[in-house]
C-alpha positions as a Markdown table, in Angstrom:
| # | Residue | x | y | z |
|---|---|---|---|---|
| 1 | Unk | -278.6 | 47.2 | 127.1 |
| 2 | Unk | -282.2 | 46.7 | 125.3 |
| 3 | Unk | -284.9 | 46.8 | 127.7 |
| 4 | Unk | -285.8 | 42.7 | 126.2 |
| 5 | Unk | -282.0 | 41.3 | 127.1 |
| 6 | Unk | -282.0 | 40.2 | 130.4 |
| 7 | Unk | -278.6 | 41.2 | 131.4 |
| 8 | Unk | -275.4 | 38.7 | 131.4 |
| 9 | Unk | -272.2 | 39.0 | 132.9 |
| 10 | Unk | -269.9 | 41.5 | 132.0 |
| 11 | Unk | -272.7 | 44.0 | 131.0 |
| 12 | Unk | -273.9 | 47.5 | 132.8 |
| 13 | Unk | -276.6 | 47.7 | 134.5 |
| 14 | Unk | -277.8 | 50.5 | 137.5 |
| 15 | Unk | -277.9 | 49.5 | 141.0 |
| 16 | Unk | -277.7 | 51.3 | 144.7 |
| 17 | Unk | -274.2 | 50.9 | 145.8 |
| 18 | Unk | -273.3 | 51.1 | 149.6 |
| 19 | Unk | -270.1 | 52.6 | 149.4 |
| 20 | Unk | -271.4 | 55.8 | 146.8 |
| 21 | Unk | -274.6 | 55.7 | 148.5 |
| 22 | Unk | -276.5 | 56.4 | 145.1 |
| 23 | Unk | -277.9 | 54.1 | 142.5 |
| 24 | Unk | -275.0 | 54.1 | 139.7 |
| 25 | Unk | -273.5 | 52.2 | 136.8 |
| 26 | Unk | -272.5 | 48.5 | 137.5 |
| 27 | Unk | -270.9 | 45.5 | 135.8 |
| 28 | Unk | -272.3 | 42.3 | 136.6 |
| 29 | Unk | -269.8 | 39.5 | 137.9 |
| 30 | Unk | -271.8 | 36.9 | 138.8 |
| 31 | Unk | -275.5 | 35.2 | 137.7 |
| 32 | Unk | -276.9 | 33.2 | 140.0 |
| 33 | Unk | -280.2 | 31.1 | 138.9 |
| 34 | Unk | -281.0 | 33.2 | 136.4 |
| 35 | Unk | -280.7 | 37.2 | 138.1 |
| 36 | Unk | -277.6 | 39.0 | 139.1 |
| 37 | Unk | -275.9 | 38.3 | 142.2 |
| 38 | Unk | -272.6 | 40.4 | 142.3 |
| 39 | Unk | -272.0 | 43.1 | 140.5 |
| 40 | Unk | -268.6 | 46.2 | 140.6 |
| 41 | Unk | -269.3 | 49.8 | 141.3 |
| 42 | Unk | -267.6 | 51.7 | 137.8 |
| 43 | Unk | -267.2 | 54.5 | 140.1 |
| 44 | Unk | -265.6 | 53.4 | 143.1 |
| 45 | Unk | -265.0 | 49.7 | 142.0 |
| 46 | Unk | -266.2 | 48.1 | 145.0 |
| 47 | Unk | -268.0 | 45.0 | 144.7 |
| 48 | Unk | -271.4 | 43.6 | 146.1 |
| 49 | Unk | -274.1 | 42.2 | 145.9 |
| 50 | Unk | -277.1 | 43.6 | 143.3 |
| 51 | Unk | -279.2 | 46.0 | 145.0 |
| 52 | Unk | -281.7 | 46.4 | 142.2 |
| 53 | Unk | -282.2 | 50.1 | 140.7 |
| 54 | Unk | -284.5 | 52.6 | 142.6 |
| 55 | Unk | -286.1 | 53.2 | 139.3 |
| 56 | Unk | -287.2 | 49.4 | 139.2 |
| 57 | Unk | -285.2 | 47.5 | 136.2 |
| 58 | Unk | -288.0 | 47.6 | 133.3 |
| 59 | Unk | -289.3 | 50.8 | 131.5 |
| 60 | Unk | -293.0 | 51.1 | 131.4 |
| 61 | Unk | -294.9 | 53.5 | 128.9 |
| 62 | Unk | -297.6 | 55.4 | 130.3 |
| 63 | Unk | -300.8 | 53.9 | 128.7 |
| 64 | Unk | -303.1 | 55.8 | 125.6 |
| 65 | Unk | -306.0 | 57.7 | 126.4 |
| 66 | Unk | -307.8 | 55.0 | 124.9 |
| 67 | Unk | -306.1 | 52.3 | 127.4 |
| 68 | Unk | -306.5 | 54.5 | 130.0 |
| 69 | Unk | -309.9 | 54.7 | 129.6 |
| 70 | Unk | -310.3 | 50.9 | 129.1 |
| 71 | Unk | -308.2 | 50.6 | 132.6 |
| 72 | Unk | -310.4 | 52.8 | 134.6 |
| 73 | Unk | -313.5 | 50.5 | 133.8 |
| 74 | Unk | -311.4 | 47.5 | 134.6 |
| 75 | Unk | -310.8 | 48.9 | 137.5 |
| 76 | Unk | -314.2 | 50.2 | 138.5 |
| 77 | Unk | -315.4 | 46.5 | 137.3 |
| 78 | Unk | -313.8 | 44.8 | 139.8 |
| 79 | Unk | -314.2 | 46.8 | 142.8 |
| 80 | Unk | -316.6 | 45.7 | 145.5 |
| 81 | Unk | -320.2 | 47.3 | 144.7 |
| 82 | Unk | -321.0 | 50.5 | 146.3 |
| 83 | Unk | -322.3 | 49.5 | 149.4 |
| 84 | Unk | -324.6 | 52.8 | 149.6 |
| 85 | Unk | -326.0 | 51.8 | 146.6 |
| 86 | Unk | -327.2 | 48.5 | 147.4 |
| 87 | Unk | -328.6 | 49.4 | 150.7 |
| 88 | Unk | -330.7 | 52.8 | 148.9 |
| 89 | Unk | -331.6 | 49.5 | 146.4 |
| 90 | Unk | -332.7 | 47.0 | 149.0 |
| 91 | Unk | -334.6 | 49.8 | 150.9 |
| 92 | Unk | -336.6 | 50.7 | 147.7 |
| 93 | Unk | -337.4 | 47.4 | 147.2 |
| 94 | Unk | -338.6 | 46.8 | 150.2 |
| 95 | Unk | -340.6 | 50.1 | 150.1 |
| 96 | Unk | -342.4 | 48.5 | 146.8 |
| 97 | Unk | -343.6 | 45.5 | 148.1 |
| 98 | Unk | -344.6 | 42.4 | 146.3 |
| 99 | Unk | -346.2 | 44.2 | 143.0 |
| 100 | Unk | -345.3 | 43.0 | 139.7 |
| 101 | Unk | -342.4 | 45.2 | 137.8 |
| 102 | Unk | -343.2 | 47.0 | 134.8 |
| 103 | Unk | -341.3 | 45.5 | 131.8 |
| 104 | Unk | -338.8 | 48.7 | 130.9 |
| 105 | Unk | -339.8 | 50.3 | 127.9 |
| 106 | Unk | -339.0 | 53.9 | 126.5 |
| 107 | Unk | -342.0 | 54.6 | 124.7 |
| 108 | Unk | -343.9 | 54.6 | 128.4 |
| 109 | Unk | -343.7 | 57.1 | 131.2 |
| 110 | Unk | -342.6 | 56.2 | 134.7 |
| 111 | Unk | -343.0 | 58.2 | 138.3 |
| 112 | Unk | -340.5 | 58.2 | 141.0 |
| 113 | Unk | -340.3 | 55.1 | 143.3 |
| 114 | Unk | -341.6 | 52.7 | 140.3 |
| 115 | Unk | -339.9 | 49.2 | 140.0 |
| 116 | Unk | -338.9 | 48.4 | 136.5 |
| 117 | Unk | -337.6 | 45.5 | 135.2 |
| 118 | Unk | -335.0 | 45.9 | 132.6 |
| 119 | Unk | -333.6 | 43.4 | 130.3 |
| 120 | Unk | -329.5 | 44.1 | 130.6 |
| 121 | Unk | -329.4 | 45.4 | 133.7 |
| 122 | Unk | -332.7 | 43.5 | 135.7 |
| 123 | Unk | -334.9 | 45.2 | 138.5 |
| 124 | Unk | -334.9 | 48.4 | 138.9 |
| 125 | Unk | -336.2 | 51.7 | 140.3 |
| 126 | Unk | -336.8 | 55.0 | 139.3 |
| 127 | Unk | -335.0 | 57.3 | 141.4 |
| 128 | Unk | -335.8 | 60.6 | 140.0 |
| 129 | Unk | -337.2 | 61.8 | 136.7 |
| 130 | Unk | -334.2 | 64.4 | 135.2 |
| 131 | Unk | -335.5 | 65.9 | 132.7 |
| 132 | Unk | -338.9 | 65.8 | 129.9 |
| 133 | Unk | -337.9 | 62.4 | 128.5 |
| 134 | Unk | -334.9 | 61.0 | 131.1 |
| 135 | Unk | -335.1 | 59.1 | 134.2 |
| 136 | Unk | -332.5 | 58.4 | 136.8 |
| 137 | Unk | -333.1 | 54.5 | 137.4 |
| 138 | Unk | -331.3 | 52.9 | 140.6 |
| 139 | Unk | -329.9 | 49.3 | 140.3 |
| 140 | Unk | -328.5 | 46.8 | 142.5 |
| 141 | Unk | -324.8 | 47.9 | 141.2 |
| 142 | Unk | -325.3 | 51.1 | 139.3 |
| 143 | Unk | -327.3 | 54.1 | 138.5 |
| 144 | Unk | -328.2 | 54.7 | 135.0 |
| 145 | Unk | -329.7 | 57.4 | 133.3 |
| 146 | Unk | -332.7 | 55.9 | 130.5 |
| 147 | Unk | -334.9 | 57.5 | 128.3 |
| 148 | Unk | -338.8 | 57.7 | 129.2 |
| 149 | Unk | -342.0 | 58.9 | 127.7 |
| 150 | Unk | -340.4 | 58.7 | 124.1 |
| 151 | Unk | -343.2 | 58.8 | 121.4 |
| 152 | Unk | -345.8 | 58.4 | 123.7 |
| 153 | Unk | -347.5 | 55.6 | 125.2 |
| 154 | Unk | -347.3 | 53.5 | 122.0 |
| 155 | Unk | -348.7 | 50.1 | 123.0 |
C-alpha cells in the first residue's frame, strides 16, 4: 500500500498482535471514523483491535544536508537565549555606565570592554580582540565575531 492511501478495509497493513506478540501483517476489517478499528492476524488469524505499528505508520526521509542545516538554525532560533550570555551582557553594561556607544564601524579600532552600537544586531560589547583585524563582540543573544581596524581610521 502507497505511503499516500490511507488504508481501507480489506487491505494489509502491520500492527502488534497479542497473540504473536510481534508487530506483523494484518487485514483491516473494520474503519471506524476514519482509522482502523479491527483488523486479523495473517499469521495466526486472530482478530483485534489495531495496535498501530512499532515502526509508526508513515515513512519519513531523513532530511538533506542542506535541510539539516536549515533545521538546526530553526532550532537554535527558537530556543530560550543563553541565559549566561545575557547575564555576562547585562554585567558589561552595567560596567560601562551611561557613555554614549560608538556607532559600529570597520574602518575604526576598538579595545576590550568598549560598547558598540551596531545596526543589525544593536548594542554591543567588545569582548576580546582575536586577531590584527577581528573582534569578538558580545550581544544580548549572541556572540559575533566582526572585523576592526580595516583600512585604517578612515573618517
Amino acid at each position: 500500500m502507497p505511503l499516500w492511501k490511507s488504508p481501507s478495509v480489506g487491505d494489509e497493513i502491520d500492527s502488534r498482535c497479542p497473540r504473536c506478540k510481534e508487530e506483523t501483517i494484518h487485514r483491516v476489517v473494520a474503519m471506524m471514523t476514519g482509522s482502523v478499528h479491527l483488523v486479523i492476524c495473517t499469521r495466526c488469524n486472530s482478530q483485534h483491535r489495531h495496535r498501530g505499528s512499532l515502526r509508526g505508520s508513515k515513512k519519513v526521509a531523513w532530511p538533506t544536508e542542506r535541510q539539516a542545516k536549515v533545521l538546526l538554525k530553526y532550532r537554535a532560533a527558537k530556543e530560550p537565549k543563553s541565559q549566561a550570555l545575557l547575564q555576562e551582557w547585562q554585567t558589561m553594561k552595567e560596567s560601562a555606565g551611561e557613555g554614549e556607544p560608538a556607532t559600529y564601524d570597520q574602518r575604526h579600532a576598538y579595545v576590550e570592554g568598549q560598547a558598540v552600537r551596531h545596526p543589525v544586531f544593536g548594542l554591543g560589547f567588545v569582548r576580546r580582540l582575536t586577531g590584527p583585524k577581528k573582534m569578538e563582540v558580545l550581544f544580548a543573544d549572541q556572540v559575533k565575531v566582526l572585523v576592526t581596524d580595516r583600512g585604517g581610521s578612515g573618517d
